[in-house]
N, C-alpha and C positions, 0 to 999 in steps of 0.2 A: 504494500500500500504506500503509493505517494504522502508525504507527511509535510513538506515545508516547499513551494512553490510560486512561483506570481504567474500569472497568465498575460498572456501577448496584449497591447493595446488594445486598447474597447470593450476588453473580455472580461468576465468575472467567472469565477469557480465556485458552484454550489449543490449543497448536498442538499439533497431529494428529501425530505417527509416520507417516513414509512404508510403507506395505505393504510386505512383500516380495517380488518377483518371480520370485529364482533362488536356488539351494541353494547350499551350501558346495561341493557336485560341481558347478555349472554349468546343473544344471537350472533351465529358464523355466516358469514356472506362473502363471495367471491368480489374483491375490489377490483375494478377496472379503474386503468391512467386516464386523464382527459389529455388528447395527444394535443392538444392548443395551449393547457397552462399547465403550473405543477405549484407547489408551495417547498421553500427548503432553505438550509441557513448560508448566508455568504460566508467563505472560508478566506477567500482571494480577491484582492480586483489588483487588474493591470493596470499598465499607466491612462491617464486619460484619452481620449480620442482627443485627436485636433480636429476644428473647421478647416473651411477654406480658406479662412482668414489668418488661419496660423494660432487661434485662440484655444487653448485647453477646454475639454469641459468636463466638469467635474463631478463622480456619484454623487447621490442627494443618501444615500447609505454608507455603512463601513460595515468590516468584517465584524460577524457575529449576529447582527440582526436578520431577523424571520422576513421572508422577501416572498410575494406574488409574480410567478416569471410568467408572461404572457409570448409562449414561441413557440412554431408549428417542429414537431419531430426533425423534419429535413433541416433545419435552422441550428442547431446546437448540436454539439459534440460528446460524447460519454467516454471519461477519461479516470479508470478505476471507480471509486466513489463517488466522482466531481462529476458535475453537467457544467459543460461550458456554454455561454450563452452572452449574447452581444450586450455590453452595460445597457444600452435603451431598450434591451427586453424585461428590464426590471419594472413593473408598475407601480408596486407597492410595497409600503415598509407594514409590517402587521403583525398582533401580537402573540404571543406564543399559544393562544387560548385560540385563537379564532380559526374558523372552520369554515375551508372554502368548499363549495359544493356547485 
C-alpha cells in the first residue's frame, strides 16, 4: 500500500467511503456505487492548477476532510486505495454524519 505521496497538478487523492451493507434494524442488502459520485476522505492534493492567465487556483479543502466527488467512472483513476480525480471534481466539503443517497 502507497502510504506518503502528492499527486500530479489538479489532482487530488481520495479514499472511497465503505458502502453500506445492513440497516440500523439489521437488514443485509446488496450496495450498488452510483458510477457519477462517491463520498471519501482527501488524503493528497497536488499543486494547484494554473489558468490561462498564469494565476494559481487554489482547493477551497485540505487533507482530511469528508468530500462529495461528482465524476463519471471514465474521469478518474484507481491507484491502490486512492481514486484520483480532477480538484474541480470536488463539490463539496460535508460532515462525517451525513448521508448521501
Amino acid at each position: 500500500m502507497i502510504t506518503k505521496f502528492r499527486p500530479g497538478r489538479g489532482w487530488v487523492a481520495i479514499t472511497k467511503d465503505e458502502l453500506a451493507t445492513k440497516t440500523s434494524s439489521g437488514v443485509v442488502f446488496r450496495a450498488f456505487e452510483n458510477p457519477e459520485y462517491f463520498t471519501g476522505i482527501v488524503k493528497a492534493i497536488g499543486l494547484p492548477p494554473i489558468t490561462t492567465t498564469g494565476k494559481p487556483v487554489f482547493a477551497d479543502y485540505k487533507e482530511g476532510d469528508r468530500v462529495l466527488v461528482v465524476c463519471p467512472k471514465d474521469y478518474r483513476s484507481e491507484v491502490d486505495v486512492y481514486t484520483l480525480v480532477d480538484q474541480f471534481n470536488v463539490l463539496l466539503v460535508i460532515d462525517k454524519d451525513t448521508v448521501v443517497t
